[in-house]
Short mmCIF file of the C-alpha atoms (twelve columns), coordinates in Angstrom:
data_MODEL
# 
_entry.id   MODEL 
# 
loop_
_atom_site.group_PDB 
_atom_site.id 
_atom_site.type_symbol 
_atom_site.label_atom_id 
_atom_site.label_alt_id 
_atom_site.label_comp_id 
_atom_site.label_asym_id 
_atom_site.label_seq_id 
_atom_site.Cartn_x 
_atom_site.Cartn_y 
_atom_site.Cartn_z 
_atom_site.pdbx_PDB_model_num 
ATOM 1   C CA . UNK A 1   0.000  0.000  0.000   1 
ATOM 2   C CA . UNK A 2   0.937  3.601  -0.819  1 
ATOM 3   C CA . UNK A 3   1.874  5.277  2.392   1 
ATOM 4   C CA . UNK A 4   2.268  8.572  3.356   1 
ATOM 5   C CA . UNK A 5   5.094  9.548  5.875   1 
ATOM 6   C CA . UNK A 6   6.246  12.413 7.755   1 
ATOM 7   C CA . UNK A 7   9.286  13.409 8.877   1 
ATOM 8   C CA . UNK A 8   10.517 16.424 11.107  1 
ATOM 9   C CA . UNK A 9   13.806 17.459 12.893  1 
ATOM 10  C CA . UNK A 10  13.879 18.809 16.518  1 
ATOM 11  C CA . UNK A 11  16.303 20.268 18.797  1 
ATOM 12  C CA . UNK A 12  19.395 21.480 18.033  1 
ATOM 13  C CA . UNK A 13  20.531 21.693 14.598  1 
ATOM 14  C CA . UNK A 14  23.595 19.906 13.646  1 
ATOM 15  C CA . UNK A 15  25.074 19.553 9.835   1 
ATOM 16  C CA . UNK A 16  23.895 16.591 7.923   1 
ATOM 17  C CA . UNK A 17  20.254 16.623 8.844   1 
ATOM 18  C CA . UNK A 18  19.455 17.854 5.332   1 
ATOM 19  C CA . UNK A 19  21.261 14.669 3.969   1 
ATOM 20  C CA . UNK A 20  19.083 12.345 6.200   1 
ATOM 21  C CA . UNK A 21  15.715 13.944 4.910   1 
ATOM 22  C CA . UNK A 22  17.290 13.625 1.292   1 
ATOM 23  C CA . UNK A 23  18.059 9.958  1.900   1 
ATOM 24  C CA . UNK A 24  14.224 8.889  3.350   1 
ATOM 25  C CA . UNK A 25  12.596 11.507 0.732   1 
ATOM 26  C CA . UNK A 26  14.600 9.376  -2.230  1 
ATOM 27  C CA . UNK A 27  14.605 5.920  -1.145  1 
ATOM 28  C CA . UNK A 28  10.790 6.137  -0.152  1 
ATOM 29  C CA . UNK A 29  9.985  7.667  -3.622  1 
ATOM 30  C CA . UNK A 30  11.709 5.597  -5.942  1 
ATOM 31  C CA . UNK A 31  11.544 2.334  -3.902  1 
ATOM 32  C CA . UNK A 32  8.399  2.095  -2.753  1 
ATOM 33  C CA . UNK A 33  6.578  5.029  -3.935  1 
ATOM 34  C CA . UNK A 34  5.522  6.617  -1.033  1 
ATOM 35  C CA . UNK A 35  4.822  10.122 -0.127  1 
ATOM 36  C CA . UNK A 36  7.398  11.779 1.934   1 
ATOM 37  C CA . UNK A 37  5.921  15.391 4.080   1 
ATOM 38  C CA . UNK A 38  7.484  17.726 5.534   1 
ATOM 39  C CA . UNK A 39  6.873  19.119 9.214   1 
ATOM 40  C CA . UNK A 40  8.224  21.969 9.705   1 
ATOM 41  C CA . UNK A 41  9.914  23.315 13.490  1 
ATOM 42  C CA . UNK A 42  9.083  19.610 15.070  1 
ATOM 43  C CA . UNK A 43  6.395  19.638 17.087  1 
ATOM 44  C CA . UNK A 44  5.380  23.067 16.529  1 
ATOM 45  C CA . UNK A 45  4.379  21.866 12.904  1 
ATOM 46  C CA . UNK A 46  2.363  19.803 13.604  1 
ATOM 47  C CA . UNK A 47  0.288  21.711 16.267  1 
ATOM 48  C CA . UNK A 48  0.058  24.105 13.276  1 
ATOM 49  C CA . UNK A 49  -0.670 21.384 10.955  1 
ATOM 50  C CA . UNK A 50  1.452  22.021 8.538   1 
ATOM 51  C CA . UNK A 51  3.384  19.543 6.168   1 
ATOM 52  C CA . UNK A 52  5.329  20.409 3.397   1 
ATOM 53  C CA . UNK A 53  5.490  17.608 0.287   1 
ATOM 54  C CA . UNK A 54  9.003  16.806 -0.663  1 
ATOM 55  C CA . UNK A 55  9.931  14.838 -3.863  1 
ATOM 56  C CA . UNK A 56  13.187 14.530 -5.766  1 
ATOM 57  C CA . UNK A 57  12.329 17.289 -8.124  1 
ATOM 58  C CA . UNK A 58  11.778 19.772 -5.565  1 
ATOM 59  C CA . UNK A 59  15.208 18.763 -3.773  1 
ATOM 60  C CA . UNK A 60  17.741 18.678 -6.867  1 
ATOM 61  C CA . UNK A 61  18.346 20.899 -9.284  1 
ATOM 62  C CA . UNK A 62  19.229 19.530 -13.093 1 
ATOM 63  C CA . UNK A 63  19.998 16.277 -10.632 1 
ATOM 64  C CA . UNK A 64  22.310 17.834 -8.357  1 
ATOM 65  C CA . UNK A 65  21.484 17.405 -4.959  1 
ATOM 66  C CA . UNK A 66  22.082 20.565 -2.712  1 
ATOM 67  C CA . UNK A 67  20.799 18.979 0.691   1 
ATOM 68  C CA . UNK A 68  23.494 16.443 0.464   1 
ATOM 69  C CA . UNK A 69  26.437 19.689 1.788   1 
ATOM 70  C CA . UNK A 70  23.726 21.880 3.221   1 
ATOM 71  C CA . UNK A 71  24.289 22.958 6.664   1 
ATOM 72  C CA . UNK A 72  21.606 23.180 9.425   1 
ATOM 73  C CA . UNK A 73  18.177 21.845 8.076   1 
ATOM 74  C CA . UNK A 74  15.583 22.626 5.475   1 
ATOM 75  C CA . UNK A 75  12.537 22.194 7.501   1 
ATOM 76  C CA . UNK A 76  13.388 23.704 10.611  1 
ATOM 77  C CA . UNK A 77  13.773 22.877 14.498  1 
ATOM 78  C CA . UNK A 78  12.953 23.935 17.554  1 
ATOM 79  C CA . UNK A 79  14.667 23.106 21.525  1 
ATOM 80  C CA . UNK A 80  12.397 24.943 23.535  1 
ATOM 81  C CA . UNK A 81  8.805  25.403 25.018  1 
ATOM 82  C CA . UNK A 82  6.594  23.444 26.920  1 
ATOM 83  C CA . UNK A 83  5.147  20.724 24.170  1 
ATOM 84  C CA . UNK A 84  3.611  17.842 26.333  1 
ATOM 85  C CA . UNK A 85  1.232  20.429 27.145  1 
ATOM 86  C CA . UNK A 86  -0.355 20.545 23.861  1 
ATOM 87  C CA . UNK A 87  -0.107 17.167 23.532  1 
ATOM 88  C CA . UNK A 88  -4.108 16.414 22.829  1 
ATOM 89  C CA . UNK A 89  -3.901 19.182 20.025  1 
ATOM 90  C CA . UNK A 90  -0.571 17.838 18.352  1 
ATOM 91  C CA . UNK A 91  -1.933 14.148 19.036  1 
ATOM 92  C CA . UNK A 92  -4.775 14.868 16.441  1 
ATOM 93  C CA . UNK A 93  -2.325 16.581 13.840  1 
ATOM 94  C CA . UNK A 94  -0.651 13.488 13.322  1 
ATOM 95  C CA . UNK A 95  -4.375 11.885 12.402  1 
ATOM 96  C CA . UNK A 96  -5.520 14.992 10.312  1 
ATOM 97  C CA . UNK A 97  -2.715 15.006 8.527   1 
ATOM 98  C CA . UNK A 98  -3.557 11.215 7.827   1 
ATOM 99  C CA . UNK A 99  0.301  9.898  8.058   1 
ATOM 100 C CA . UNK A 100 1.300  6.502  7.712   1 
ATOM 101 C CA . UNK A 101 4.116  6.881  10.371  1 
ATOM 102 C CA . UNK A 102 6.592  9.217  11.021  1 
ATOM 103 C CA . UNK A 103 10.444 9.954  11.385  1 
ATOM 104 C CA . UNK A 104 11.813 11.997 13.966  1 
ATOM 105 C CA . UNK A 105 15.000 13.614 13.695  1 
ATOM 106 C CA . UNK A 106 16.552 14.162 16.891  1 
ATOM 107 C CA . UNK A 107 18.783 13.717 20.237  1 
ATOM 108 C CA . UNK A 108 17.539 12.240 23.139  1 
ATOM 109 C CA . UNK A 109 15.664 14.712 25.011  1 
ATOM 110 C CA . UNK A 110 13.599 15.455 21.425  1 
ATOM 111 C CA . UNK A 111 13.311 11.663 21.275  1 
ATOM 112 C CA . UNK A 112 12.151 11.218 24.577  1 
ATOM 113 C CA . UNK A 113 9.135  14.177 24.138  1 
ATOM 114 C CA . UNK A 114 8.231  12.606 20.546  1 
ATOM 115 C CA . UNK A 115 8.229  9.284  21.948  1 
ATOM 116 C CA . UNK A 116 5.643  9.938  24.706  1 
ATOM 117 C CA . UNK A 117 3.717  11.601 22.195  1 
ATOM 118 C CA . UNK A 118 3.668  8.802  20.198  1 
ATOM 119 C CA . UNK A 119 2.571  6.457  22.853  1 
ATOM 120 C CA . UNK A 120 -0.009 8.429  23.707  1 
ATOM 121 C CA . UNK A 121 -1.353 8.978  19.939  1 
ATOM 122 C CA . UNK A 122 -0.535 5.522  18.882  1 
ATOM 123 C CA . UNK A 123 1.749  7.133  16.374  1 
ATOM 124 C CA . UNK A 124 4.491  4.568  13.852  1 
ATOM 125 C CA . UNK A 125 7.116  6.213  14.968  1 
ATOM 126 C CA . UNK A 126 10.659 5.607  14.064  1 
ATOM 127 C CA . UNK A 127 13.634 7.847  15.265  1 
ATOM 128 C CA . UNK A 128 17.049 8.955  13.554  1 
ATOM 129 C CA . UNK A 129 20.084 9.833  16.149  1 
ATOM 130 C CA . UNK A 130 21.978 13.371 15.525  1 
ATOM 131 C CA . UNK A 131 23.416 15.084 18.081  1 
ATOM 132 C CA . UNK A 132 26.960 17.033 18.124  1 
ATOM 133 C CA . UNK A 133 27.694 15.951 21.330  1 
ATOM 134 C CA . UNK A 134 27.080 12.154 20.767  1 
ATOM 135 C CA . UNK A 135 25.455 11.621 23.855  1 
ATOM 136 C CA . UNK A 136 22.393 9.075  22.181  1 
ATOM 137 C CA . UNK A 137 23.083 5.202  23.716  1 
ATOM 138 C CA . UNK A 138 23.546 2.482  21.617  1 
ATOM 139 C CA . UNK A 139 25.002 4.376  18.475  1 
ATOM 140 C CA . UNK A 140 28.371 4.963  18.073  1 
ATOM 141 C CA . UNK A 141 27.924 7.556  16.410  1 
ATOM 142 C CA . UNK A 142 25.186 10.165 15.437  1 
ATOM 143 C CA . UNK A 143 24.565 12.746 12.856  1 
ATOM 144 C CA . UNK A 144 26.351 15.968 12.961  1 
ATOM 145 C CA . UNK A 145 29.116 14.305 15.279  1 
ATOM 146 C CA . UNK A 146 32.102 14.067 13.099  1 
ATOM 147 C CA . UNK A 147 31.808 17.729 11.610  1 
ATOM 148 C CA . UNK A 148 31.080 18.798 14.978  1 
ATOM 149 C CA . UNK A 149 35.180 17.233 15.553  1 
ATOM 150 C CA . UNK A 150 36.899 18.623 12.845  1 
ATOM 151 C CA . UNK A 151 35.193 22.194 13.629  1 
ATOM 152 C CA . UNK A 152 36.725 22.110 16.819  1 
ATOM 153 C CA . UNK A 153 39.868 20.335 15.588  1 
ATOM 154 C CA . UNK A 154 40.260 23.073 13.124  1 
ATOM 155 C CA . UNK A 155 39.543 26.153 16.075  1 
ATOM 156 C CA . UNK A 156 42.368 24.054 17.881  1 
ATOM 157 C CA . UNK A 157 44.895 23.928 15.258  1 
ATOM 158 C CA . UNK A 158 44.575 27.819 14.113  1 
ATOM 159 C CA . UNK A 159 44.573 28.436 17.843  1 
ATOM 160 C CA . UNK A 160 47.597 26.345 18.268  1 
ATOM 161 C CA . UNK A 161 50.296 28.992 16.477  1 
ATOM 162 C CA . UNK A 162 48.813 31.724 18.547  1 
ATOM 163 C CA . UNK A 163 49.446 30.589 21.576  1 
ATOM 164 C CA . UNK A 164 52.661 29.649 20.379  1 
ATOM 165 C CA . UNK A 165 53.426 33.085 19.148  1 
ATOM 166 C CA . UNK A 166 52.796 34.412 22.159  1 
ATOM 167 C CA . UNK A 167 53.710 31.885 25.019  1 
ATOM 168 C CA . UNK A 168 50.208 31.757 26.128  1 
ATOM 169 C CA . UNK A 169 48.266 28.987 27.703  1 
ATOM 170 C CA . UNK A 170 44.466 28.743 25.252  1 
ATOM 171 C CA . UNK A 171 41.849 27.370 27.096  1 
ATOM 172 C CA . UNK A 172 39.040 26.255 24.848  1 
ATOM 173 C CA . UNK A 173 35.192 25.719 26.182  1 
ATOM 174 C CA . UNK A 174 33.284 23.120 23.853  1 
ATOM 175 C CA . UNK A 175 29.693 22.095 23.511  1 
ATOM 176 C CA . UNK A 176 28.817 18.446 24.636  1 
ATOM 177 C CA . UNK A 177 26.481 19.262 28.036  1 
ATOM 178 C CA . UNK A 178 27.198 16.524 30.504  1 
ATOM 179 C CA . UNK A 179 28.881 14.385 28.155  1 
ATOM 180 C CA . UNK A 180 32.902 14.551 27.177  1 
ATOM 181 C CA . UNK A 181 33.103 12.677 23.874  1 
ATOM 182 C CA . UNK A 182 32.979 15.902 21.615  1 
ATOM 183 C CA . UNK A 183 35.743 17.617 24.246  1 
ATOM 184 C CA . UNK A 184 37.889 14.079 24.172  1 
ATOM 185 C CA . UNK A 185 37.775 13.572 20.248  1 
ATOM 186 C CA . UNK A 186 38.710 17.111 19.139  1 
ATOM 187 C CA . UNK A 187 41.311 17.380 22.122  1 
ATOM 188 C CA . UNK A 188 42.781 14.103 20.758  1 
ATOM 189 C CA . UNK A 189 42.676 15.034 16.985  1 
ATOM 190 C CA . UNK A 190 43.770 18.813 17.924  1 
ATOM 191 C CA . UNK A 191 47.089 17.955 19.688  1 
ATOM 192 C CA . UNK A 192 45.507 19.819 23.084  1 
ATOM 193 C CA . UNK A 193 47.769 18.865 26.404  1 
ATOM 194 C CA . UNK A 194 45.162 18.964 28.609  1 
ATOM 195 C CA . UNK A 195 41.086 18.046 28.229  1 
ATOM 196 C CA . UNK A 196 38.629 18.038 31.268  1 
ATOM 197 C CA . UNK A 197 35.208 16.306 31.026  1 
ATOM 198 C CA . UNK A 198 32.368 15.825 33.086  1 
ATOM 199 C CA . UNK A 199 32.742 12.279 33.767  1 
ATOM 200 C CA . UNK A 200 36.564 12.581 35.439  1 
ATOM 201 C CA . UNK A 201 37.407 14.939 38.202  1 
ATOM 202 C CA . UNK A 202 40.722 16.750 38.081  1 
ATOM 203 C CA . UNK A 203 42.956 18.644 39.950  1 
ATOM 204 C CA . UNK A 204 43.579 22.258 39.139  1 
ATOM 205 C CA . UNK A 205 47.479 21.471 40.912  1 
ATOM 206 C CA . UNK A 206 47.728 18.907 38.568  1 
ATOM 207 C CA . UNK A 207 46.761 21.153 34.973  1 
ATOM 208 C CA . UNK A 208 49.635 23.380 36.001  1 
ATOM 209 C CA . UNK A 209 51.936 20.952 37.209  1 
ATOM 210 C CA . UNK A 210 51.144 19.411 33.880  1 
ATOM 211 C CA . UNK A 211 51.752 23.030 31.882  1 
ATOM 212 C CA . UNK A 212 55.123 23.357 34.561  1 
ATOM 213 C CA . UNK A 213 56.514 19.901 32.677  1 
ATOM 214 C CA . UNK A 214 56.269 21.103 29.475  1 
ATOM 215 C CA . UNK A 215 58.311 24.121 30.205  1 
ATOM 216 C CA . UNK A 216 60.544 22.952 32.201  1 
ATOM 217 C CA . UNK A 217 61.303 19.427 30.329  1 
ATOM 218 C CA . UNK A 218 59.831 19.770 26.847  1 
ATOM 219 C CA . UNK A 219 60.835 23.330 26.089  1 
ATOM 220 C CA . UNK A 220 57.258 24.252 25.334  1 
ATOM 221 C CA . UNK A 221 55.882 27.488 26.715  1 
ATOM 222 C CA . UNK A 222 52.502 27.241 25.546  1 
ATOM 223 C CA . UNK A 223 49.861 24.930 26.184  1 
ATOM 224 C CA . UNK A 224 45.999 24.076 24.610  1 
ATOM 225 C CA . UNK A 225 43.214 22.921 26.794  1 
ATOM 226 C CA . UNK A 226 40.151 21.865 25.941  1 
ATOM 227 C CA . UNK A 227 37.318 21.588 28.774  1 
ATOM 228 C CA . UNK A 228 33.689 20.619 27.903  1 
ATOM 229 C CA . UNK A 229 31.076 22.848 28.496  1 
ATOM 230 C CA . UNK A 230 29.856 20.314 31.388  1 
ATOM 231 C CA . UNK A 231 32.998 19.980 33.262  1 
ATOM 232 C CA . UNK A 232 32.579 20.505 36.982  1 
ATOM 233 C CA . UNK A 233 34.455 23.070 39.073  1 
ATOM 234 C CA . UNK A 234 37.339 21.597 41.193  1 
ATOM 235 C CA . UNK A 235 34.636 21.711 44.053  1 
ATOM 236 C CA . UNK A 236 32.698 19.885 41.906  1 
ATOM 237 C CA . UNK A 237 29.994 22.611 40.962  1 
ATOM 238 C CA . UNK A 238 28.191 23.319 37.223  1 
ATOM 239 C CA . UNK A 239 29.139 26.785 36.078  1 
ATOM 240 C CA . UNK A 240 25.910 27.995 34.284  1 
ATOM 241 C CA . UNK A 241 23.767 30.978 33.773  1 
ATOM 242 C CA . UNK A 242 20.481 31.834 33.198  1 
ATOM 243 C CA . UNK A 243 19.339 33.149 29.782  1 
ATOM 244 C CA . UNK A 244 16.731 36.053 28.476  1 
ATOM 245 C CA . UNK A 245 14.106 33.229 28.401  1 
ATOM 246 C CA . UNK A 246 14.636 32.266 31.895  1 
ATOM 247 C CA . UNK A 247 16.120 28.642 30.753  1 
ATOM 248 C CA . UNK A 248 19.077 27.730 32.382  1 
ATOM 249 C CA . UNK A 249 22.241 27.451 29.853  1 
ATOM 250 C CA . UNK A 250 25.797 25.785 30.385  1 
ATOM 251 C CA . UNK A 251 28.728 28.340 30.590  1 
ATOM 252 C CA . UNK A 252 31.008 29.319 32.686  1 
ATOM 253 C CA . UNK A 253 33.238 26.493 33.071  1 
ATOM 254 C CA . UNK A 254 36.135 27.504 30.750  1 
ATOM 255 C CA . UNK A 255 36.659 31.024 32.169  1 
ATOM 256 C CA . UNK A 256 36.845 29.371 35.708  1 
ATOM 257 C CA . UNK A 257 39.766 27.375 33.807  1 
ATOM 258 C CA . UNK A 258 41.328 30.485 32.712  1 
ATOM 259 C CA . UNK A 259 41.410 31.987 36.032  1 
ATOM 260 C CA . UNK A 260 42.780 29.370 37.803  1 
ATOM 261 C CA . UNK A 261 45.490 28.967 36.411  1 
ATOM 262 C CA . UNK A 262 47.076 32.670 37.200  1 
ATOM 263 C CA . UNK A 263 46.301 31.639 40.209  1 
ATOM 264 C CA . UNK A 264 48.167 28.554 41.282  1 
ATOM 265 C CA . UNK A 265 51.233 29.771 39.141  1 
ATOM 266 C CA . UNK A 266 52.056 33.240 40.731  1 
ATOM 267 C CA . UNK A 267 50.644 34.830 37.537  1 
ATOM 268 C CA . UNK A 268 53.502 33.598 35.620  1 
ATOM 269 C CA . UNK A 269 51.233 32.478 32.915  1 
ATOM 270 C CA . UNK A 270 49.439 33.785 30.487  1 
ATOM 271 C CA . UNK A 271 45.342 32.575 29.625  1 
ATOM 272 C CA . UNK A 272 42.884 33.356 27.098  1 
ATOM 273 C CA . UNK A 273 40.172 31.781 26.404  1 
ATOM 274 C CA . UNK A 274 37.739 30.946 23.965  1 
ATOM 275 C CA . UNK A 275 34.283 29.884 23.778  1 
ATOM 276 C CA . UNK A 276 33.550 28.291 20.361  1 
ATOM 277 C CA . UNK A 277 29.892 28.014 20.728  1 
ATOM 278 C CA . UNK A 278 27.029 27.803 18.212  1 
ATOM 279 C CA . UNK A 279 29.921 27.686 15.748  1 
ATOM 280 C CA . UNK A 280 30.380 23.845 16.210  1 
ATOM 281 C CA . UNK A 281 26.860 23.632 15.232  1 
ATOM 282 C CA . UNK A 282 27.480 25.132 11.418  1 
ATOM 283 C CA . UNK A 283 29.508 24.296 8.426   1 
ATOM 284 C CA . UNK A 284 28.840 21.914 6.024   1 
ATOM 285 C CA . UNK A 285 28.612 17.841 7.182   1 
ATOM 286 C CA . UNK A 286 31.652 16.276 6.817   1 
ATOM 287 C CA . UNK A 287 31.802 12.683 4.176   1 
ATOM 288 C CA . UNK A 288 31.050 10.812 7.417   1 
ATOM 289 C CA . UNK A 289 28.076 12.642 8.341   1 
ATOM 290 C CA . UNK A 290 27.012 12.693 4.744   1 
ATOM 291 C CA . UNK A 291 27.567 8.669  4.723   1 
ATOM 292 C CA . UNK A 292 25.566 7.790  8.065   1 
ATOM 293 C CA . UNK A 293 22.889 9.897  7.365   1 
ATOM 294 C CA . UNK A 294 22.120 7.997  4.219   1 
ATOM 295 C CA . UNK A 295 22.536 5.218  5.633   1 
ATOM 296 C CA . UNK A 296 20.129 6.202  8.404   1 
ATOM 297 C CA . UNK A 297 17.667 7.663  6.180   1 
ATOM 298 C CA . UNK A 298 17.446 3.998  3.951   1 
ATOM 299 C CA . UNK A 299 17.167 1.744  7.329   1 
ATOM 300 C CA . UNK A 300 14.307 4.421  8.677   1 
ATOM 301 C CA . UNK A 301 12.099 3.964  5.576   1 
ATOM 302 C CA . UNK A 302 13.045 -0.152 5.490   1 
ATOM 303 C CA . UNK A 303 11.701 0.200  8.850   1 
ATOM 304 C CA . UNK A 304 8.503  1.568  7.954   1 
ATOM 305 C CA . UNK A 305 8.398  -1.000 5.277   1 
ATOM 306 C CA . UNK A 306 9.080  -4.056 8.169   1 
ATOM 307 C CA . UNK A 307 6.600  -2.278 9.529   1 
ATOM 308 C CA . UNK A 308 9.173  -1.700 12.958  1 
ATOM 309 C CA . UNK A 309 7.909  1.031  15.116  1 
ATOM 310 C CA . UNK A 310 9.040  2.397  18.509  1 
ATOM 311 C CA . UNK A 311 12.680 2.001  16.934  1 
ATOM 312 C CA . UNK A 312 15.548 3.705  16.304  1 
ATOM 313 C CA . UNK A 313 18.152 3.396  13.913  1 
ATOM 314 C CA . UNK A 314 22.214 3.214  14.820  1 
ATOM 315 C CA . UNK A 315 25.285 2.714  14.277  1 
ATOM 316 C CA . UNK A 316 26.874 -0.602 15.519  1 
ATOM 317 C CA . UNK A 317 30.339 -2.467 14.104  1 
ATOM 318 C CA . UNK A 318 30.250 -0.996 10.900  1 
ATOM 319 C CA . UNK A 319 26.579 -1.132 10.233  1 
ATOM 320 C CA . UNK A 320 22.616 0.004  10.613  1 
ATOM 321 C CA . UNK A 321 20.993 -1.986 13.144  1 
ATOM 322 C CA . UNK A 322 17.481 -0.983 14.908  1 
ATOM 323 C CA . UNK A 323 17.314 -0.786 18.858  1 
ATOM 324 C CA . UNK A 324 14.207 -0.299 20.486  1 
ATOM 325 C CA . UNK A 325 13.717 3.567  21.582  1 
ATOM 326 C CA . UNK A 326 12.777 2.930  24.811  1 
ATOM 327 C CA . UNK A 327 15.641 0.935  25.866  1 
ATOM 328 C CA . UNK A 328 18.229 3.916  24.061  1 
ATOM 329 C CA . UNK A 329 16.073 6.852  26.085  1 
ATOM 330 C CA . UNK A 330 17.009 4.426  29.413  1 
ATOM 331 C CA . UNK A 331 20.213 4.417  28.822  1 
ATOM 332 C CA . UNK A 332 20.841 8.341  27.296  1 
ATOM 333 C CA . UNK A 333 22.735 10.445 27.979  1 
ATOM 334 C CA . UNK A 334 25.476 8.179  27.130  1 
ATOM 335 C CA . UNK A 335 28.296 9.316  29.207  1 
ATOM 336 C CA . UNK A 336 32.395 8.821  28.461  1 
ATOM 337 C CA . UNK A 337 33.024 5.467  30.438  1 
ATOM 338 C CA . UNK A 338 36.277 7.264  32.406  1 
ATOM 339 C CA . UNK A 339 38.681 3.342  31.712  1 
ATOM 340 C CA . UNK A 340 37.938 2.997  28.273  1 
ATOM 341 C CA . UNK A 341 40.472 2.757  25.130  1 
ATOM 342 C CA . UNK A 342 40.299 6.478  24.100  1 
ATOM 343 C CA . UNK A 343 40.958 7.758  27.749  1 
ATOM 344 C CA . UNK A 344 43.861 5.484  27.881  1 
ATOM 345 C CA . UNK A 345 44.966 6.628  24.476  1 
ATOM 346 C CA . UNK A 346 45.109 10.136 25.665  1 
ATOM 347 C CA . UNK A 347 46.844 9.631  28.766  1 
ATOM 348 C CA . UNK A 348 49.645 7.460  26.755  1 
ATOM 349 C CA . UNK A 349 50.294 10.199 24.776  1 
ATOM 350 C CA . UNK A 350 51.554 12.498 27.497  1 
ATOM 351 C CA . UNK A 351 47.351 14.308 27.808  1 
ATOM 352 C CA . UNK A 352 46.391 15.290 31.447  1 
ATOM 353 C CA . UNK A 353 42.693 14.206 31.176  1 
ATOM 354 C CA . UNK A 354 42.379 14.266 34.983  1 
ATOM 355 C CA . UNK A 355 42.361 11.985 38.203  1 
ATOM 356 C CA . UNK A 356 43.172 8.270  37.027  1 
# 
């Protein structure tokens, strides 16, 4: 039977969501001709009741694909407000705008707010992981991840000869909320000496013992740190603050870094810092991104087909598998695991990542 599906993206953007929506708009048109709609800003679409029809002619142009290294995403997203609350009203969208099932775009606080919805409404719902800060269990990895890394691999490296330059010590604040794996990736790929996460405790003695060493033994009088947005003080405290909304933001954490470090050194050294931001967000997806978010799309629509709801998609050895949603919302936010390989890879090659 001909179905009609929906799909949507909500929360934070992230590039390669564009490439996902091309990947379920062409493999449900020309493999099992099915309609593929639009909702546009998530949930906020569909208390609007609004649906937008995408086909291949609308998303290429003389068969070039622009979605495919578009940025951000075509239909939209939204991260804030209090949806459950409408949920009667956006319940009956889904019926009224008679879809089949639908595919939700999204990390796992999106997930988990679609995914009551759905229960309540009944809906076929089947979810794709993206998140920059790779937080969703039971994918390795999720869209917008790997451009998310070389963005702040790239910050790192240009911020590397400045620091240099100048003998400074560059303390660099990265997204990734209460999870490290953005922070431990980039630091990794962007030669930083020192990375703090949430999920170890460190010791701010320690960070300039560790900055002292490479003075006094290596010759190097600068130093790149990297500290996640979700890292704890040494007291163990969230640095935060509260935004024009009233919604309480992460931030805070890398200047407390940068003033520390004065500090315990007799003001010998020299800090600046930087807060990358929304920036890590942007760009164009990267060939991996691109890659699993085709793949993701084709498994989300073969889903549909296997008629497998209450699933979603990921990334396991080398390959699509699906995982039932409510077992990956149990288990998310999928922290760094503080003894595994990547940790130890770091600390082998010289990195203070904190208390071992």
């Amino acid at each position: 039977m001909k179905k009609k599906i929906g799909i949507l993206t909500s929360g934070g953007d992230c590039p390669g969501l564009n490439a996902a929506i091309a990947a379920v708009v062409s493999h449900a048109t020309l493999t099992y001709n099915w309609e593929v709609w639009g909702i546009p800003y998530a949930t906020q679409g569909l208390l609007e009741r609004k649906a937008i029809a995408l086909n291949l002619h609308g998303l290429d142009l003389h068969g070039i694909d622009p979605l495919l290294s578009i940025g951000g995403t075509i239909l939209g997203s939204i991260n804030k407000g209090d949806t459950l609350a409408h949920s009667k009203e956006i319940i009956a969208s889904y019926e009224a705008l008679d879809l089949d099932a639908l595919i939700a775009i999204g990390g796992d606080g999106s997930l988990t707010i679609l995914r009551e919805l759905a229960k309540q409404g009944d809906w076929n719902l089947v979810a794709i992981p993206k998140t920059i800060d790779n937080d969703v269990a039971f994918t390795e990895r999720a869209i917008g991840f790997d451009t998310a890394v070389n963005t702040v691999m790239d910050a790192l490296n240009r911020l590397t000869y400045t620091a240099a330059s100048h003998d400074r010590v560059m303390v660099v604040e990265v997204m990734g909320r209460t999870a490290g794996h953005l922070a431990l990736h980039s630091g990794i790929a962007g030669g930083a000496d020192i990375i703090l996460i949430p999920e170890i405790p460190y010791s701010i003695a320690k960070i300039c013992q560790k900055i002292t060493e490479l003075r006094d033994k290596w010759g190097q009088k600068f130093a790149l740190i990297v500290v996640a947005e979700g890292a704890k003080t040494e007291e163990g405290k969230i640095s935060c603050y509260r935004d024009s909304r009233g919604e309480v933001r992460m931030r805070g954490i890398g200047q407390y870094i940068t003033e520390q470090i004065p500090a315990c050194t007799n003001n010998q050294l020299e800090t600046r810092l930087t807060i990358l931001g929304h920036v890590q967000r942007g760009g164009l997806p990267s060939a991996w991104d691109r890659t699993i978010a085709a793949a993701f799309g084709k498994a989300a629509i073969d889903s549909i087909a296997l008629e497998q709801y209450d699933r979603m998609v990921a990334w396991q050895n080398g390959e699509v598998v699906s995982v039932p949603l409510p077992l990956v919302l149990s288990q998310s936010p999928f922290l760094v695991n503080p003894n595994n390989f990547l940790i130890k890879t770091a600390r082998s090659l010289g990195i203070y990542v904190g208390e071992e």
